[in-house]
C-alpha positions in Angstrom: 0.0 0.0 0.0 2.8 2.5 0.8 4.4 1.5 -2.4 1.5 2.4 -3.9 0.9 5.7 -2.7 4.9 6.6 -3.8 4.0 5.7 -7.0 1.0 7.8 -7.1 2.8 10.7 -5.1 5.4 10.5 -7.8 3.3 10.4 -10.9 1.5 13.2 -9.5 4.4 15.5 -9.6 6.3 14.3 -12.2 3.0 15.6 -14.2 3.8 18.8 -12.2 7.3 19.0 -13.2 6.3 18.3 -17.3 4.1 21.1 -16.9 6.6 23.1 -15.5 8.6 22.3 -18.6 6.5 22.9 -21.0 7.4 25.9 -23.7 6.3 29.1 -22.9 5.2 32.4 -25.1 7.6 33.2 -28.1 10.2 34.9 -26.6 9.8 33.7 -23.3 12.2 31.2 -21.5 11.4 29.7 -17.9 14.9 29.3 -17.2 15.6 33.3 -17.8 16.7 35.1 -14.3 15.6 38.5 -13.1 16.9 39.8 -10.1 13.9 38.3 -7.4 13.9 35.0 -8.7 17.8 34.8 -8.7 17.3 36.1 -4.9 14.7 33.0 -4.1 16.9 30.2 -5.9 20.3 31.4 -4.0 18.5 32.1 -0.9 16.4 28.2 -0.9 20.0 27.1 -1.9 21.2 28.4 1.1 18.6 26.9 3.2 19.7 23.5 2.7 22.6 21.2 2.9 22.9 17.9 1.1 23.5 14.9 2.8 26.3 12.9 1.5 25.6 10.0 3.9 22.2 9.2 1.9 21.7 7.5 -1.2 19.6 9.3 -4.2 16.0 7.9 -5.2 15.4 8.9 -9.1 17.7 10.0 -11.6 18.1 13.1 -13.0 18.7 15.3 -10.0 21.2 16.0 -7.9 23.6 13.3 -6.7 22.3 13.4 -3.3 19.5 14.6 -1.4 19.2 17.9 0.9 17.5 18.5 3.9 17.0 21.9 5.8 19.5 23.8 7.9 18.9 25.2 11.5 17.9 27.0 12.7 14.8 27.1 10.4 13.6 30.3 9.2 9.8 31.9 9.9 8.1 33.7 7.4 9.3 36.7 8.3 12.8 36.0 8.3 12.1 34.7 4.7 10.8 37.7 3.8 13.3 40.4 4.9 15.9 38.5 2.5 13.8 37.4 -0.8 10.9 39.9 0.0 7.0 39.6 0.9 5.4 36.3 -0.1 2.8 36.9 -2.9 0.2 34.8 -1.6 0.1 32.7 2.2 -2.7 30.7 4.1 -2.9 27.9 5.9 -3.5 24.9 4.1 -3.6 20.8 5.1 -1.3 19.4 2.3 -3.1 16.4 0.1 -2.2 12.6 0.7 0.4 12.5 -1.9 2.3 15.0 -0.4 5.6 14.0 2.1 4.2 15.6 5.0 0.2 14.8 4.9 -1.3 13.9 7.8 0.7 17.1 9.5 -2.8 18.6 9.7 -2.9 22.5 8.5 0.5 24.3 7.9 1.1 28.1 7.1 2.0 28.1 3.5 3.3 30.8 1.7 4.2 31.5 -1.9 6.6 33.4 -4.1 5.4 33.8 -7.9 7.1 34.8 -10.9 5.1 35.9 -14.0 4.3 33.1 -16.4 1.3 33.5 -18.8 1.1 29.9 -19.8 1.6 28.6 -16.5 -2.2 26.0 -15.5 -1.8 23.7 -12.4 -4.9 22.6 -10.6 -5.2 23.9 -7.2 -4.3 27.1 -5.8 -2.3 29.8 -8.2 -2.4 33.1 -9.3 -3.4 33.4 -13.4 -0.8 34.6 -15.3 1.9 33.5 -12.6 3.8 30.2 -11.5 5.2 29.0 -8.0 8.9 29.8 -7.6 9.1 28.8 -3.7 6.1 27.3 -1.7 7.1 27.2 1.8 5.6 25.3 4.5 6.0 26.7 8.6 5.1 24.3 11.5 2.7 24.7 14.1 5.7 27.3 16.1 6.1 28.6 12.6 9.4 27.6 11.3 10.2 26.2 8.0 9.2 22.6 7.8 9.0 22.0 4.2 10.9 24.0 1.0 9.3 23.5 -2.6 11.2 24.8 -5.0 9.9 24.7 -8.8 13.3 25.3 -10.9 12.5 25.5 -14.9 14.7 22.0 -14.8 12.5 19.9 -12.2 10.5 20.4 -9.1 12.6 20.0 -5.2 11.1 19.1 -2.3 13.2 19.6 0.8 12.4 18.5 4.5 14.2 18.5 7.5 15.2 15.2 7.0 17.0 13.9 3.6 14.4 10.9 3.8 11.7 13.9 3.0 13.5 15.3 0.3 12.0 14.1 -3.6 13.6 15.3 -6.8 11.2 15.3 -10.0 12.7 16.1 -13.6 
């Protein structure tokens, strides 16, 4: 049964991640950088540290997992270095996601502009996910999900929570 729900947790957002991919307007390239999504990708970078002692589910990705640093950021410290979230609530995550069951988490969200961007669920029209942060109950960072125009990152605070999807 757990095998099962992997599978489907995994097919889930590996659709995600191919719809991530997916061209954009003439003109237009998800991997081009401005100046705030730069800021987002360095700072989730610099949230994280890989874990050379664990061994790498998938292919494509990096050659080992990540897991967060401490002390864990709140919202606000997030803020102050990659600027106001565009959109936060709290949300209880679905059962394909690592940490369902958690029960309702503070989530916020950074967008960039994306015309073409259509996932079902919460988003903003004309705009895509960059970072989707989820705070615990003392509100510090639990989960990082970071959408990169290459594949999608999920990072926990353990490297047994962290997914990769190309």
């Amino acid at each position: 049964m757990n095998t099962l729900l992997t599978a489907t947790r995994f097919a889930l957002l590996a659709t995600l991640a191919t719809a991530l991919c997916s061209c954009g307007p003439s003109g237009y390239s998800r991997s081009e950088m401005n100046p705030r999504k730069e800021a987002m990708y360095r700072y989730a970078s610099s949230l994280c540290v890989v874990d050379t002692e664990a061994s790498v589910m998938g292919v494509g990705g990096p050659s080992h997992p990540a897991r967060l640093k401490e002390p864990y950021p709140t919202q606000v410290e997030m803020e102050a270095v990659i600027g106001k979230a565009d959109f936060s609530q709290m949300e209880t995550v679905s059962d394909l996601h690592p940490l369902s069951g958690a029960g309702p988490l503070l989530t916020a969200y950074w967008w960039e502009r994306d015309s073409t961007w259509v996932v079902p669920g919460l988003h903003k029209k004309g705009f895509r996910e960059i970072i989707i942060a989820r705070f615990d109950q003392d509100g510090r960072l639990r989960m990082l999900e970071v959408l990169k125009p290459y594949g999608f990152e999920l990072v926990g605070r353990s490297s047994y929570e962290w997914h990769w999807i190309e």
